[in-house]
C-alpha positions in Angstrom: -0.1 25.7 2.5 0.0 29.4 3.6 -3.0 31.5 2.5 -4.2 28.4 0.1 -6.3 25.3 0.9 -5.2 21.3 1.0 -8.0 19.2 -0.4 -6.9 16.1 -0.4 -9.0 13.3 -2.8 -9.0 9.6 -1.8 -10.8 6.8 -2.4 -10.7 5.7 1.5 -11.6 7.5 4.0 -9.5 8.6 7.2 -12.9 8.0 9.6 -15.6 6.1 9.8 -18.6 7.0 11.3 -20.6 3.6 13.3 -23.2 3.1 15.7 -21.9 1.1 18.9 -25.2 0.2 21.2 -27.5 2.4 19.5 -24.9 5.4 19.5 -22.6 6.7 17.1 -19.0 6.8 17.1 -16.4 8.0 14.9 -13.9 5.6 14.8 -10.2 6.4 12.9 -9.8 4.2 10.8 -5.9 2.3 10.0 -3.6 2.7 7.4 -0.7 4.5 6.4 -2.1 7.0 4.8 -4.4 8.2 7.6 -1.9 7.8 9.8 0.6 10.2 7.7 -1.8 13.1 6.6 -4.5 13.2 9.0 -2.0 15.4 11.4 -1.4 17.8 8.3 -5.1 17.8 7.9 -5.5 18.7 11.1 -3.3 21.5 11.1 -4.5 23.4 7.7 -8.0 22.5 8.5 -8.6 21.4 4.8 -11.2 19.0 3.0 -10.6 15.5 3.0 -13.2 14.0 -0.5 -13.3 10.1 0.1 -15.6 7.3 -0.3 -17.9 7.0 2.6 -18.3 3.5 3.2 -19.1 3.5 7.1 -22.3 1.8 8.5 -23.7 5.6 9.6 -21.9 7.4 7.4 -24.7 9.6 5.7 -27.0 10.1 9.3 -23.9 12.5 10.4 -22.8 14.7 7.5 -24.6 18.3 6.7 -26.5 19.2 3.1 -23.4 19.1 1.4 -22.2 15.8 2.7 -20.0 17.1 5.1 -18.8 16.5 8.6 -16.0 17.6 10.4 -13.4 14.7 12.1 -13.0 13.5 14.5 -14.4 16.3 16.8 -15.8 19.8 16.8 -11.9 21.1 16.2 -11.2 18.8 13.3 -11.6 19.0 9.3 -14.0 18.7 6.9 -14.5 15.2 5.4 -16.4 14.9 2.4 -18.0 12.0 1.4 -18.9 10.2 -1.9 -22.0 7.7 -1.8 -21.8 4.6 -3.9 -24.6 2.4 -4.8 -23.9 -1.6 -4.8 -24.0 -0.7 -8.2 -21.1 2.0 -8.2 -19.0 -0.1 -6.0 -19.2 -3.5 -8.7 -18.3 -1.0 -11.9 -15.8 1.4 -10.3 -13.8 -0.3 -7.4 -14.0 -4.2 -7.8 -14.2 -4.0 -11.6 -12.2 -1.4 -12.9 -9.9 -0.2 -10.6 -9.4 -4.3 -9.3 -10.0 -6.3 -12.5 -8.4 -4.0 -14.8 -5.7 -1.5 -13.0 -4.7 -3.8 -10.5 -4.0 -6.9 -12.3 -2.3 -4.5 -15.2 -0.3 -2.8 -13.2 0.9 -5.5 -11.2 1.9 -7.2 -14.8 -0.9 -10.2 -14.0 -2.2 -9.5 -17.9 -4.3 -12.4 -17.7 -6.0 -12.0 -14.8 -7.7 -8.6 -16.2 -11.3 -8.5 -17.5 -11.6 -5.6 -19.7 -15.4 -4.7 -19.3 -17.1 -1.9 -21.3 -19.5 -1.6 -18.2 -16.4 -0.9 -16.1 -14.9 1.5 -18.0 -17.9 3.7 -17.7 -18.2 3.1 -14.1 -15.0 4.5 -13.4 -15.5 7.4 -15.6 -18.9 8.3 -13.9 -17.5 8.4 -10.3 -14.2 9.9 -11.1 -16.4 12.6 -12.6 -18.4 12.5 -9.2 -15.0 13.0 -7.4 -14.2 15.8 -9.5 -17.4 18.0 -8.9 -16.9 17.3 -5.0 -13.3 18.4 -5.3 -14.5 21.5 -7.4 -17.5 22.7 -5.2 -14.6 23.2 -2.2 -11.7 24.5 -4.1 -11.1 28.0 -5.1 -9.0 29.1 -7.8 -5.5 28.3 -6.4 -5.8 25.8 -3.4 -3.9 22.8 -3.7 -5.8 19.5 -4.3 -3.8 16.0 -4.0 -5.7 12.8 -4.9 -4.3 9.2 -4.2 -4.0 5.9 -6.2 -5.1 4.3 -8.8 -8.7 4.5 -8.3 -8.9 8.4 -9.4 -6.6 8.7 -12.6 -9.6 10.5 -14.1 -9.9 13.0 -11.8 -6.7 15.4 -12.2 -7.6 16.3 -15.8 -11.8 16.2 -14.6 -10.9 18.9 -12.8 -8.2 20.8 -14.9 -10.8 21.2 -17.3 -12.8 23.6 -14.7 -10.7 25.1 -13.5 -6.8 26.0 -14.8 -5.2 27.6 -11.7 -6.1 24.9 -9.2 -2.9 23.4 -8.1 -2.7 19.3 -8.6 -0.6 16.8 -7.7 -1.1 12.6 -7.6 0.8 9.8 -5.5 0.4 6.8 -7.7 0.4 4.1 -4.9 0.8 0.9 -7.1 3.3 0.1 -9.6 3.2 1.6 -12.9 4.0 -1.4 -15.4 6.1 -1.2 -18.4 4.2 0.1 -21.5 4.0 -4.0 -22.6 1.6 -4.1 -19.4 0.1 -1.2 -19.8 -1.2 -1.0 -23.6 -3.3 -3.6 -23.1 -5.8 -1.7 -21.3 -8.3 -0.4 -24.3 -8.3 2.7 -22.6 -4.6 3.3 -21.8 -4.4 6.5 -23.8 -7.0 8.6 -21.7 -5.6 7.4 -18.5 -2.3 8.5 -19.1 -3.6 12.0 -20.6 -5.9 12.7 -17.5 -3.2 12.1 -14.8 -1.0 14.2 -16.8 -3.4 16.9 -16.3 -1.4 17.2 -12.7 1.4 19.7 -12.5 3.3 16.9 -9.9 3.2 12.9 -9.9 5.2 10.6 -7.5 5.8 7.1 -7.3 7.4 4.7 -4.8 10.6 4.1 -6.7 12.8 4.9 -9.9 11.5 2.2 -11.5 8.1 3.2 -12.0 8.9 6.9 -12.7 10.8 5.3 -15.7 7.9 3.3 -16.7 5.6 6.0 -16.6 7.8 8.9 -18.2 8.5 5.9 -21.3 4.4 4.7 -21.3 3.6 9.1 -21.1 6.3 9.4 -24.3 4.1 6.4 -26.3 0.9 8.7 -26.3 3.2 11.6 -28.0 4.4 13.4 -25.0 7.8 15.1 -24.8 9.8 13.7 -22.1 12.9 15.3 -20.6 14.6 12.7 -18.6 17.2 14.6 -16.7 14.4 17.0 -15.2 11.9 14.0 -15.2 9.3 16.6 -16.8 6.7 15.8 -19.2 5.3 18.5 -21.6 1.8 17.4 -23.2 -1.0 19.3 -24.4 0.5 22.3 -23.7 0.9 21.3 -20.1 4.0 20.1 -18.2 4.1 18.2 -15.1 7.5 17.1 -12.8 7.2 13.7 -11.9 9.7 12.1 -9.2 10.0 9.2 -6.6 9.3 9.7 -2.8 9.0 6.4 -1.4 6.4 6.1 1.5 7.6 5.3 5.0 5.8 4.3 8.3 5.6 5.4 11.9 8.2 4.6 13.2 7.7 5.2 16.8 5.2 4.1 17.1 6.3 0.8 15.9 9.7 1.0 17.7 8.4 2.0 21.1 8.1 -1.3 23.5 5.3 -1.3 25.8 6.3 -2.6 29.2 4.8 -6.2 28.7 6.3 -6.7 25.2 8.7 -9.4 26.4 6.1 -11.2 28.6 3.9 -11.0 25.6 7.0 -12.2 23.0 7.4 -15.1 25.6 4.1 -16.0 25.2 4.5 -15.9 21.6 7.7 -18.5 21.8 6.2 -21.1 24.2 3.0 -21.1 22.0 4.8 -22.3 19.2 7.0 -24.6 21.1 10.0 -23.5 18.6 13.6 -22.6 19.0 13.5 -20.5 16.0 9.8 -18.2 14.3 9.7 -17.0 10.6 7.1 -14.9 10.4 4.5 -13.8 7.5 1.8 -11.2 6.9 -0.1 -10.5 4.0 -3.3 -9.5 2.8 -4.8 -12.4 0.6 -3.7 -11.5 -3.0 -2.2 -13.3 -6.1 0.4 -10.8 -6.0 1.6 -11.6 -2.4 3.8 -15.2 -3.3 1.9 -16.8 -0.3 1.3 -20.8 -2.2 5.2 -19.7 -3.3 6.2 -19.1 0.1 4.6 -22.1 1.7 6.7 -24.2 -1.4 9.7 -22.8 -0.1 8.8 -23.8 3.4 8.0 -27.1 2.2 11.3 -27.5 0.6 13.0 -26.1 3.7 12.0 -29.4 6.0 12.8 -31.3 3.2 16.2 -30.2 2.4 17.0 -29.5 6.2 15.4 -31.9 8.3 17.3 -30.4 11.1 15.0 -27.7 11.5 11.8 -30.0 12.4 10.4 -29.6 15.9 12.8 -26.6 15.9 11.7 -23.7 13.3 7.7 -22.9 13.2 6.4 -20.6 10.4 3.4 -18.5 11.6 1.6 -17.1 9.1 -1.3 -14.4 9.1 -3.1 -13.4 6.1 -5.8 -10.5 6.0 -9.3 -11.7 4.2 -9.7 -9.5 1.0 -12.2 -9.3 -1.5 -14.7 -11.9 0.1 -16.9 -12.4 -2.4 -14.6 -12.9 -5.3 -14.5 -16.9 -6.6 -10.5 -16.1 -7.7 -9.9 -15.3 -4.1 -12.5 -18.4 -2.4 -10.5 -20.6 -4.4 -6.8 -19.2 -3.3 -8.1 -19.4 0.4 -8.8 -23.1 -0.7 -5.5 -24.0 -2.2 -3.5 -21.8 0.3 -5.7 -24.6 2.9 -4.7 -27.5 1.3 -1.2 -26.4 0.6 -1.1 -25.6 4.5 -2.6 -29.0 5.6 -0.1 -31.1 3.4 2.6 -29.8 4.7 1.7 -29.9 8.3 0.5 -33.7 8.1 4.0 -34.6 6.7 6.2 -33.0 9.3 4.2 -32.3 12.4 5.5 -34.6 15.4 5.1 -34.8 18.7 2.3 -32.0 19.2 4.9 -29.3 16.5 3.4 -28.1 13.9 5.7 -26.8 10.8 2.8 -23.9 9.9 0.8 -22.1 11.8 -1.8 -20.3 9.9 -4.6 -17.7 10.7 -6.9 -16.1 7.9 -7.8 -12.8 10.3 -7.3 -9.5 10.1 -4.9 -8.2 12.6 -4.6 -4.3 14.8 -0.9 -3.3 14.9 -1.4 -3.6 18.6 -1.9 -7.9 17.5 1.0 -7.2 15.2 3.8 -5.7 17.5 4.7 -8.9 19.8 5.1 -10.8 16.8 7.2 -8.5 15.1 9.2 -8.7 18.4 9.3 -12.7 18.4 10.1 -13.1 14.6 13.6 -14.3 14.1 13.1 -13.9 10.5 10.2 -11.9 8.8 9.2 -13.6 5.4 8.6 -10.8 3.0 8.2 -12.3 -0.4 5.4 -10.6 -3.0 5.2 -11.4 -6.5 5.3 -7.9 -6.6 4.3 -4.9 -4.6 4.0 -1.1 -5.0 6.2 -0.5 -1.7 5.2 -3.5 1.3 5.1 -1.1 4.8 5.3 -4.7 6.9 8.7 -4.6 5.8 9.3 -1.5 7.3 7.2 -1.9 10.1 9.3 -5.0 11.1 12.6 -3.4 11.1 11.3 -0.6 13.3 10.2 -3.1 15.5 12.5 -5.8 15.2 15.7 -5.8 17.7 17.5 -8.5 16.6 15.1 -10.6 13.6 16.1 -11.1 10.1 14.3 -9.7 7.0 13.6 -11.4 3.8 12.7 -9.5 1.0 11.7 -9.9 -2.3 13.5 -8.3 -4.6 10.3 -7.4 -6.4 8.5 -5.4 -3.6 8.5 -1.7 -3.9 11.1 -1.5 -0.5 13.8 -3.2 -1.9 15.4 -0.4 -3.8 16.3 1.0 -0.7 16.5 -1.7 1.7 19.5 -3.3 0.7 20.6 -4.7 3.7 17.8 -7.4 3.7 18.1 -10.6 2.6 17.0 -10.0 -1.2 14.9 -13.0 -3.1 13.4 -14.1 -6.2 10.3 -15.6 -4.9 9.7 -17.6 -8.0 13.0 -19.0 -7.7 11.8 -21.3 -4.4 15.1 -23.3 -4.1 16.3 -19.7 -3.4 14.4 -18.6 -1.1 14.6 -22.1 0.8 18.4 -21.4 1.0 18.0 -17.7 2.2 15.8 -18.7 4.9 18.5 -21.2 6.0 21.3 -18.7 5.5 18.8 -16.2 7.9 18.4 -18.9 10.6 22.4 -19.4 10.5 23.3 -15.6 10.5 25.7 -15.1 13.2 24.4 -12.4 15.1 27.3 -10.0 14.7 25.9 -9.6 10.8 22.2 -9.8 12.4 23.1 -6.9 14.3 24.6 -4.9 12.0 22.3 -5.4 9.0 19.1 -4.3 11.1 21.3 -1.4 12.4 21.6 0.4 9.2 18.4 -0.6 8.2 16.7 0.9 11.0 18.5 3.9 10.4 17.0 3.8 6.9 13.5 3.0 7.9 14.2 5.5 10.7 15.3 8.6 8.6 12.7 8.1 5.7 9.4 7.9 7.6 6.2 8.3 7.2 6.4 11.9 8.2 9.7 12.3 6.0 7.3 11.1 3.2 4.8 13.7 3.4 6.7 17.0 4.1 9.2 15.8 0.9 5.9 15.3 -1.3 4.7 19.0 -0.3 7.7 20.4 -0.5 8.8 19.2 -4.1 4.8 20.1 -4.9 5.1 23.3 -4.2 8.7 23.7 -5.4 7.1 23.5 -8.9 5.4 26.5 -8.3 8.4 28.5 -6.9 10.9 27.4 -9.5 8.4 28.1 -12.4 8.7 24.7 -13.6 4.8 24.6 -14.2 3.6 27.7 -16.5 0.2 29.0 -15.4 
């Protein structure tokens, strides 16, 4: 960022700090977002602000709650503390009872809690002061997701030359959505105290520009700019990518290990399936579909074997106990009335999985079963074309990675009928159209990677700057 600073604001941290027989270790921790801007972090030797959340976290950082990652020639992490009670007002109430469920259009699921509300207020503000006491007047600070919408105008308020941008990493809802939150208004206003927003896709750049234009602002939708308060902001789409080499690259023992994979399953044909365990995923939808797939096709039993992986997620939440539950029961219905002869239609594990897990069955899937509700962007999409050689991939139309992945199989998953026919038209697919569908979307996935992502997001960022778009 030349003679200026990158402070970059999250609410996850890039490393962890844990003790491993009575010593500890920093451990780098997974995600795309580490794995995309902890190089560039590296490089400008900025200040990473996140949440510090490991088990010895606070025995390792200095006065100001610093340490530098991962070694001695690192960066500077900064990091938040969060009390149990913090964590129950700011992150699993309102930024996952009230942001999440809203922006993913799940009105009902939302519980709009006073207590919340000034939860998330109180630690955006804390993020704000830890962002303030490293920035100087014109370093660049770029803060992440939904959990900081607070923060850009927190800080704007301190100081006016600090340069700001947000990456919304969710989808922003239509307005219909989105103006039942009580406080909708102040949102909206404090991310607009950033002089550069991006979002995934087009869709959600829409949505925002027409929920910003509600509240008063003026919109010009050929620049996608947004003047309010005196203030204007550019706001675009950059949709993020993933590594791709380091999903692409085969380690020598792949096909042993994809080998493995087929004989364990004792099927001709694998679909494959990996979420984390969220309403918004389609999971009990996808397992329907499944269901209706040995039903319609009776062909396929003994022959095709969905294995399917889901993350745990939010543990202690009775919504998500009870979809573990149904998910079970679903699972064991369907498996008592079509398992024969030691096959078993669905294999299911409720695990986390390392990408190093993750690669042999990207390799092994003939088909990759992609089918959220609805999703901000869905990387395993990506992931499994980079790794995929000759699979299938079914998308729903309502992930995030659609809009630019057209040569996957697009679904409704509400419509199960649907998807039961696309998954038999997947299984079918001479490989000629195999071949040639994965080939231009590898290029795709390929071209717009993770590191793609990033240098397009600084460049436009400090574009604004250059071209005077943004007034100091």
């Amino acid at each position: 960022m030349n003679n200026n600073r990158l402070i970059l604001v999250s609410n996850g941290e890039p490393y962890a700090h844990e003790k491993k027989n009575g010593k500890i270790k920093c451990i780098k921790l997974a995600g795309g977002l580490t794995t995309g801007l902890d190089p560039l972090m590296q490089e400008e030797k900025g200040v990473w602000v996140a949440w510090g959340r490991g088990q010895a976290d606070f025995e390792v950082v200095d006065e100001n709650s610093k340490v530098i990652v991962p070694d001695k020639d690192g960066y500077e992490l900064k990091r938040i503390k969060l009390s149990k009670k913090d964590i129950a007002g700011f992150y699993h109430g309102f930024s996952n009872e009230i942001l999440w469920p809203i922006c993913h259009s799940f009105i009902e699921k939302a519980n709009f809690k006073r207590e919340y509300w000034d939860a998330y207020e109180r630690i955006n503000q804390r993020y704000a002061e830890a962002a303030l006491e490293e920035a100087n007047a014109d370093d660049y600070i770029w803060i992440h997701d939904y959990h900081l919408a607070l923060v850009p105008e927190l800080i704007r308020q301190k100081n006016k030359k600090t340069r700001l941008a947000f990456f919304w990493h969710i989808p922003w809802p239509a307005w219909e959505s989105f103006r039942t939150i009580p406080w909708r208004n102040i949102l909206i206003r404090q991310i607009l105290a950033s002089d550069f927003i991006a979002f995934h896709t087009q869709s959600y750049v829409k949505n925002f520009l027409n929920c910003a234009q509600k509240i008063g602002a003026e919109i010009d939708r050929k620049k996608n700019t947004i003047k309010f308060n005196g203030h204007q902001t550019k706001v675009t789409a950059i949709p993020l990518g993933v590594d791709y080499q380091s999903f692409a690259v085969k380690s020598k023992d792949m096909d042993q290990k994809v080998k493995k994979i087929k004989e364990l399953y004792s099927a001709e044909k694998l679909i494959f399936g990996v979420d984390r365990l969220d309403y918004t995923k389609g999971i009990l939808e996808r397992l329907q579909a499944v269901d209706h797939l040995f039903e319609k096709h009776p062909e396929y039993i003994k022959k095709v074997t969905l294995v399917q992986r889901v993350s745990p997620s939010r543990t202690g939440v009775e919504e998500y106990q009870d979809m573990r539950e149904e998910i079970n029961r679903t699972i064991g219905d369907i498996n008592g009335r079509y398992q024969r002869d030691g096959w078993t239609p669905i294999k299911y594990f409720h695990q986390f999985m390392e990408q190093d897990d993750l690669l042999p069955y990207y390799n092994a899937a003939d088909v990759a079963l992609i089918t959220p509700l609805i999703d901000g962007m869905n990387l395993v999409a990506k992931e499994y074309v980079a790794a995929s050689n000759n699979g299938m991939l079914i998308l729903s139309e309502f992930a995030g990675a659609a809009e630019a992945m057209k040569d996957a199989l697009q679904v409704n998953p509400y419509d199960v009928e649907g998807v039961t026919e696309t998954i038999h038209q997947a299984l079918e697919m001479p490989e000629w159209e195999k071949t040639e569908r994965m080939h231009r979307l590898k290029e795709k996935v390929r071209k717009y990677d993770l590191n793609w992502w990033r240098d397009l997001f600084l460049k436009e960022w400090k574009g604004v700057y250059e071209q005077k778009i943004i007034h100091k």
